[in-house]
C-alpha positions in Angstrom: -28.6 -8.0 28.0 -30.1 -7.3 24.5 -31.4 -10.1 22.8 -31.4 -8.4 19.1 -28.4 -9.2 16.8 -25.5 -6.4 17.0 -23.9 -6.6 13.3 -20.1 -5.9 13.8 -18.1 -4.4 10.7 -14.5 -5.1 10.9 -11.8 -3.4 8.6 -8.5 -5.9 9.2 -5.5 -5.1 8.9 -2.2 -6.5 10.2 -1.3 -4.5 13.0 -5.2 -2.9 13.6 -8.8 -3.8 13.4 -11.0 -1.2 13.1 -14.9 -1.6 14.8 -18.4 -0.4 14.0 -21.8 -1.4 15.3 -25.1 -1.6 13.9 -27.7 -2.7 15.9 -30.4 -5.2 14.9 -33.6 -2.6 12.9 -33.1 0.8 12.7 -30.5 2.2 14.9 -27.6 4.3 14.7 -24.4 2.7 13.3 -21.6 3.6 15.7 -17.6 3.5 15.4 -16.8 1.0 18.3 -12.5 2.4 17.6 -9.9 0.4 16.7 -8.4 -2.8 18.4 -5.0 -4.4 17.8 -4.9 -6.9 14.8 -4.1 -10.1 17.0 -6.8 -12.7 17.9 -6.2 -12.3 21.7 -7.5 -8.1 21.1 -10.3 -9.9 19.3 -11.8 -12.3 22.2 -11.5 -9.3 24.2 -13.3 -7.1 22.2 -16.2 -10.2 22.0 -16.5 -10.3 25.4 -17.2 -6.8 26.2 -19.9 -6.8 23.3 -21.4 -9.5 24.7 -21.8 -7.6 28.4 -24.8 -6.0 26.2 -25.6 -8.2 23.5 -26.0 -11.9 23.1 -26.0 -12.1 19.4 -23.1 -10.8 17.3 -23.0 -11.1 13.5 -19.8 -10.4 12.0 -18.8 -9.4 8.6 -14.7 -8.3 7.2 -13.2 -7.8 4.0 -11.1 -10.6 2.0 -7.8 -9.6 1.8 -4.2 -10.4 3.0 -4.5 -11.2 6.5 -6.8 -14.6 4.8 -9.4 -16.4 7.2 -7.6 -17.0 10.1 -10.1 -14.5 11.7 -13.2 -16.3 10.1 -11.9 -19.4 11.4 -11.7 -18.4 15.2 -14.9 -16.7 15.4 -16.5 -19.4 13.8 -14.8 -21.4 16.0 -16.4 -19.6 19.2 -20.3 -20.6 17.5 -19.8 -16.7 16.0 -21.3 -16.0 12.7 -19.1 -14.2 10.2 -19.2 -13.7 6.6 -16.0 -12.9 4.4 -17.0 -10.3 1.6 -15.2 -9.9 -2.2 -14.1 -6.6 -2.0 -15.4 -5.7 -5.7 -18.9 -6.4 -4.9 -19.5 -3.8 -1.9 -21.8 -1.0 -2.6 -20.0 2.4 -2.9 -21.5 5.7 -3.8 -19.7 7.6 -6.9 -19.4 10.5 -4.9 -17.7 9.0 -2.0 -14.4 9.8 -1.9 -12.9 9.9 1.5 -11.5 6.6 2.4 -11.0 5.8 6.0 -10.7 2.7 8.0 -13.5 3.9 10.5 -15.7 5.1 7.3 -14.9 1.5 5.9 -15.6 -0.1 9.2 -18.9 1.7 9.4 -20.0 0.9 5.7 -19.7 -2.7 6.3 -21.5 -2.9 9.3 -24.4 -1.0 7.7 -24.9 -2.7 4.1 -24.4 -6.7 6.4 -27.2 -5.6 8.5 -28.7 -4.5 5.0 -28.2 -7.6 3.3 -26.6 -6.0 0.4 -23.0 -8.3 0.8 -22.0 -11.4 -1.2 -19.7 -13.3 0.5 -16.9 -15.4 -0.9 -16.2 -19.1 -0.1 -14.3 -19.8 2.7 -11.7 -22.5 1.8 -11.4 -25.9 4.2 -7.8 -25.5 5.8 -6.7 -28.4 3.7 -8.4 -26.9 0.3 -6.2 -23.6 1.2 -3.0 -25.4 1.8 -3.4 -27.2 -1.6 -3.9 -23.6 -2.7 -1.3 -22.2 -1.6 0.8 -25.5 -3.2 -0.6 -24.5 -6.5 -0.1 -20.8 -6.3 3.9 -21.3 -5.1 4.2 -23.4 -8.4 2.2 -20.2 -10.2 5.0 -17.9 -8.6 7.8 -20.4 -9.5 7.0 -20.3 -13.3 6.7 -16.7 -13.2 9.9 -16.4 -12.0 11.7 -19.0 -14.3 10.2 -17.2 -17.3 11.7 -14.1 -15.7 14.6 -15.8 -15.4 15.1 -16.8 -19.0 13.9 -13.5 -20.1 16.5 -11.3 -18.1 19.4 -14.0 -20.0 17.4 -13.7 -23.6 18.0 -9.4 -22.7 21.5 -10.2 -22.0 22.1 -11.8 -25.4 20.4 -9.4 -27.1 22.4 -6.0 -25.5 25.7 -8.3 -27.3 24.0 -8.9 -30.3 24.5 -12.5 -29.6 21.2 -13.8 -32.2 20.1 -17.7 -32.0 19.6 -18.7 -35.9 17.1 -21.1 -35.2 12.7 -21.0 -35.0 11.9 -21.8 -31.3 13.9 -20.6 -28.1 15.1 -23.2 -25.2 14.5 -26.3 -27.6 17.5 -28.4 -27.3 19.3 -27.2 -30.1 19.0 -23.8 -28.5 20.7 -25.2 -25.5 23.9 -26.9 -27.5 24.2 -23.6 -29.0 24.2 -21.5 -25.3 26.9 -24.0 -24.5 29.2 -22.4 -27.0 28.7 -19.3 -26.0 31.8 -17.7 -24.6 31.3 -13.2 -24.1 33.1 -10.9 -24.8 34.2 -9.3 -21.5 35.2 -12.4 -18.4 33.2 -10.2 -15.6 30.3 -10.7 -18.5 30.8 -14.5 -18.8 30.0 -14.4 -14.7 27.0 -12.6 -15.3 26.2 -15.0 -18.3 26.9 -18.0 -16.0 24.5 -16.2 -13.3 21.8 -15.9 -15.0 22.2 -19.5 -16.8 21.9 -21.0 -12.9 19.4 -18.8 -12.0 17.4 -20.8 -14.9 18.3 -23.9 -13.6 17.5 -23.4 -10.0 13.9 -21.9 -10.8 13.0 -24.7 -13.3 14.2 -27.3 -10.7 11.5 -25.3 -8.2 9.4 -25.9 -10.6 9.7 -29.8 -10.8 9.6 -29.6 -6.9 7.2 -28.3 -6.3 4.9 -30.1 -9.2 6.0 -33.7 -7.2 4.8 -32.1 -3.7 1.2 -31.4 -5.6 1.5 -34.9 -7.1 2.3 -36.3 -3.7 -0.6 -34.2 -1.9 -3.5 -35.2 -3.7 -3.0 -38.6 -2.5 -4.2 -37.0 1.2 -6.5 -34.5 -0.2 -10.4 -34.8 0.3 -11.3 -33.3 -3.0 -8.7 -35.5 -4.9 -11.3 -37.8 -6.8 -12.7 -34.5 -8.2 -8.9 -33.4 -9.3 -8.5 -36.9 -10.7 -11.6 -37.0 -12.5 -11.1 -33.9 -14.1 -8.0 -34.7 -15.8 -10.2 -36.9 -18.5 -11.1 -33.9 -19.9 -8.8 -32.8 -22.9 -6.3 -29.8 -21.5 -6.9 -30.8 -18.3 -3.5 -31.9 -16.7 -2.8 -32.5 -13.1 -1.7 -29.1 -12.3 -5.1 -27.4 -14.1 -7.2 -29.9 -12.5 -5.6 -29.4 -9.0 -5.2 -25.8 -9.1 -9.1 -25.3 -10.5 -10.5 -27.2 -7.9 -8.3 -26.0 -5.4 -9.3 -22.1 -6.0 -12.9 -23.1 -6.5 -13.5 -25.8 -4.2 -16.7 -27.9 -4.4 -18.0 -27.5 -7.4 -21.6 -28.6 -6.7 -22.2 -25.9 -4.1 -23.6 -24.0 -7.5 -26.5 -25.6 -8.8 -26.4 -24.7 -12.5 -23.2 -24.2 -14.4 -24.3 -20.7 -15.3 -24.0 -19.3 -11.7 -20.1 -21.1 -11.7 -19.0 -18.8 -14.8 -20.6 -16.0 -13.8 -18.9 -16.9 -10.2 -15.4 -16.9 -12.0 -16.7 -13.6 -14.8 -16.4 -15.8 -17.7 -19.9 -14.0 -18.8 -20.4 -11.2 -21.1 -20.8 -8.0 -19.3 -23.8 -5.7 -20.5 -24.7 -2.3 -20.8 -28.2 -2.1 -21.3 -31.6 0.5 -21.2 -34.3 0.0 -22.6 -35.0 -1.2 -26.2 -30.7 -1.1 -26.6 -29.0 -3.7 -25.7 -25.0 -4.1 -25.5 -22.6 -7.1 -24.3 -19.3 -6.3 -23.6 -16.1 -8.4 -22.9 -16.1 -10.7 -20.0 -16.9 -9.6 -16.5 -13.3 -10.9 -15.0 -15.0 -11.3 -11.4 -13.8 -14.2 -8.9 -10.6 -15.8 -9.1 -8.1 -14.8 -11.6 -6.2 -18.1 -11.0 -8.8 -20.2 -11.6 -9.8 -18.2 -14.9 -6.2 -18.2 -16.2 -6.2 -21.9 -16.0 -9.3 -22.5 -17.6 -8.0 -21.0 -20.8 -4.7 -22.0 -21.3 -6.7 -25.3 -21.3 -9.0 -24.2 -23.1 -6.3 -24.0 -26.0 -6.4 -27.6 -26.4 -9.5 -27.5 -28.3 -8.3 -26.0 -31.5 -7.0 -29.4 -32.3 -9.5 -31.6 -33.7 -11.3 -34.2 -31.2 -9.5 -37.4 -30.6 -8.0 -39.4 -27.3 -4.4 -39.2 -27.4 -2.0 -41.3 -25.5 -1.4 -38.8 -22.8 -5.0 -38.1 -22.4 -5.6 -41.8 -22.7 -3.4 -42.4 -19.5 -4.9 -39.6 -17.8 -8.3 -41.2 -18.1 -7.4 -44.9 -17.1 -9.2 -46.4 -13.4 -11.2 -42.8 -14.4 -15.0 -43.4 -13.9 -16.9 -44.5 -16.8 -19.4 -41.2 -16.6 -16.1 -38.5 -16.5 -14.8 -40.0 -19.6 -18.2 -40.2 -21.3 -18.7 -36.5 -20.6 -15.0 -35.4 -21.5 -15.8 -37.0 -24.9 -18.9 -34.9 -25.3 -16.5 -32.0 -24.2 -14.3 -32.8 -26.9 -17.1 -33.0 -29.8 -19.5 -29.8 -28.8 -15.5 -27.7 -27.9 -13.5 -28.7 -30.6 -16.2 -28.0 -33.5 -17.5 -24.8 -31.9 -13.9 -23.6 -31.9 -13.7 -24.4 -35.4 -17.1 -22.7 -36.2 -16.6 -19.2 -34.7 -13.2 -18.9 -36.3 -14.0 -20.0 -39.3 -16.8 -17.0 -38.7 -13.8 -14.4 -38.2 -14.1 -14.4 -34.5 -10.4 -13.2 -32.7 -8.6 -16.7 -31.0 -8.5 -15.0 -28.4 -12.3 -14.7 -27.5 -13.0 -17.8 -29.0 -10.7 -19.3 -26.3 -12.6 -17.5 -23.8 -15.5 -19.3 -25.1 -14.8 -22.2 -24.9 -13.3 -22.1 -21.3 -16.7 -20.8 -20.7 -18.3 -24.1 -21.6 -15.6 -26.4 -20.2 -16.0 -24.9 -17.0 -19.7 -26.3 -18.0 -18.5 -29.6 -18.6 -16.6 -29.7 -15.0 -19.2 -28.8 -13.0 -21.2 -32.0 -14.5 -18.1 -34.5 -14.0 -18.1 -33.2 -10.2 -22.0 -33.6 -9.6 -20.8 -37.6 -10.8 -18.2 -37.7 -9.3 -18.9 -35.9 -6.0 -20.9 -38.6 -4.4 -18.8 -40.3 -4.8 -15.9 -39.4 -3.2 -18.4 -38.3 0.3 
């Protein structure tokens, strides 16, 4: 038996696994073939690697099939690292894509070095996740909802007279409605309790999230979050849900260039150019940031919702969601005021909060351990 480390590339999917080895210096990467996609075909596979070498390093894409694999070779006292798809090395000219060819690439560049992995999620941090990300899907589908209705008004010429949609004025006036045709006034009445039964998802599912962080490790980070200004529950638990411990970065420039809230840049010698954001790592996370980030066009000030937020809320969160509010709220101000688009201004400033909750989890952090 080999003592050298055997780097295994796996390219998972959910019916098939395909193999490739690269031994430990030097030698040859080889296609091992392709296994079945269930963890039993795994431990199989293990075992008759190991008839030859004692040390296996594995490496697989993110994607669908999550880290149930990670998990069970970790398990076993197996290395394996879980690798963002957008940061793999690939050659312009490449362009045949197999699973073997895949297989083989990622065995190669992990015994290279040149793979950045992405952060495995604790079970509980994922299942909070995926509470977050249901309530993500439920909005989208309410807004769907009230958008396939506002089309079905609109193909009748049926106009609302008022400013704002879905106030409550707007919903005395869809109670007089009556249509024209009655096989219309059925589709009218569907689409009205389609609206009602995805906003009452919604509420659900917001009062399971509520209810979870009560169990949840990384609670006193969610909670301590919320004193910023824009940060409600859902922001807070869905940000720190996505991103997990903050403190695992140790400046705040490595977090927003984690989540591609920096400028990307195209540059060679004497010329430089910065372009729009780099939109790398979590799109959920990102999204949330800025709708918060919203919140400081207004000018600084506590308000009562914010005040309840921040009550039995440690003395240094609050102090630092403050400075937020002064530094966010007048740089908002300045760089429109300069002719800068909202739009990237928001972005801007989501930059910087991120900024601001990365130092209320390095307080708060220690505290929670």
């Amino acid at each position: 038996m080999q003592e050298s480390t055997m780097f295994v590339g796996l390219d998972v999917h959910k019916d098939s696994i395909a193999v490739a080895l690269a031994p430990a210096g030097q030698g040859e990467v080889r296609a091992y073939g392709d296994i079945a996609g269930n963890l039993e075909a795994v431990d199989k596979m293990i075992r008759r690697l190991r008839q030859s070498h004692e040390k296996l390093d594995f490496v697989y894409e993110a994607g669908p099939c999550g880290y149930a694999l990670h998990r069970h070779l970790t398990s076993k006292g197996l290395p394996c690292a879980v690798v963002a798809p957008s940061m793999i090395p690939r050659r312009p000219g490449d362009r045949i894509k197999t699973d073997r060819r895949d297989a083989v690439s990622l065995a190669k560049l992990h015994r290279a070095g040149e793979l950045t992995a992405v952060h495995v999620p604790d079970p509980q941090d994922e299942a909070v996740r995926d509470l977050t990300r249901a309530r993500e899907d439920a909005v989208l589908a309410h807004k769907r909802a009230r958008q396939q209705f506002a089309a079905l008004l609109l193909r009748q010429n049926i106009r609302y007279s008022g400013k704002r949609a879905w106030t409550q004025g707007y919903k005395n006036w869809i109670a007089r409605i009556t249509m024209p045709q009655p096989v219309q006034q059925i589709v009218f009445q569907e689409y009205m309790n389609a609206i009602d039964e995805t906003n009452q998802r919604v509420e659900r599912i917001t009062e399971q999230i509520r209810l979870a962080l009560d169990a949840w490790r990384m609670a006193p980070v969610a909670r301590a979050l919320q004193a910023l200004k824009g940060v409600s529950l859902i922001a807070s638990a869905s940000i720190v849900a996505e991103l997990g411990d903050l403190t695992r970065f140790d400046h705040p420039r490595q977090l927003m260039a984690f989540l591609g809230l920096v400028p990307s840049q195209y540059s060679s010698g004497p010329r430089q150019r910065f372009g729009s954001i780099t939109k790398t790592g979590n799109s959920h996370a990102r999204r949330m940031l800025v709708e918060a980030a919203w919140a400081y066009r207004f000018s600084a000030r506590v308000a009562r919702g914010l005040s309840e937020r921040q009550e039995n809320l440690p003395q240094a969160a609050r102090d630092i969601a403050w400075r937020a509010q002064l530094r966010l709220c007048k740089k908002y101000r300045r760089l429109v005021a300069k002719g800068k688009i909202k739009q990237v201004v928001t972005t801007a400033i989501a930059r910087e909060l991120l900024g601001f909750m990365w130092a209320i989890a390095k307080e708060v952090t220690p505290l929670a351990a």
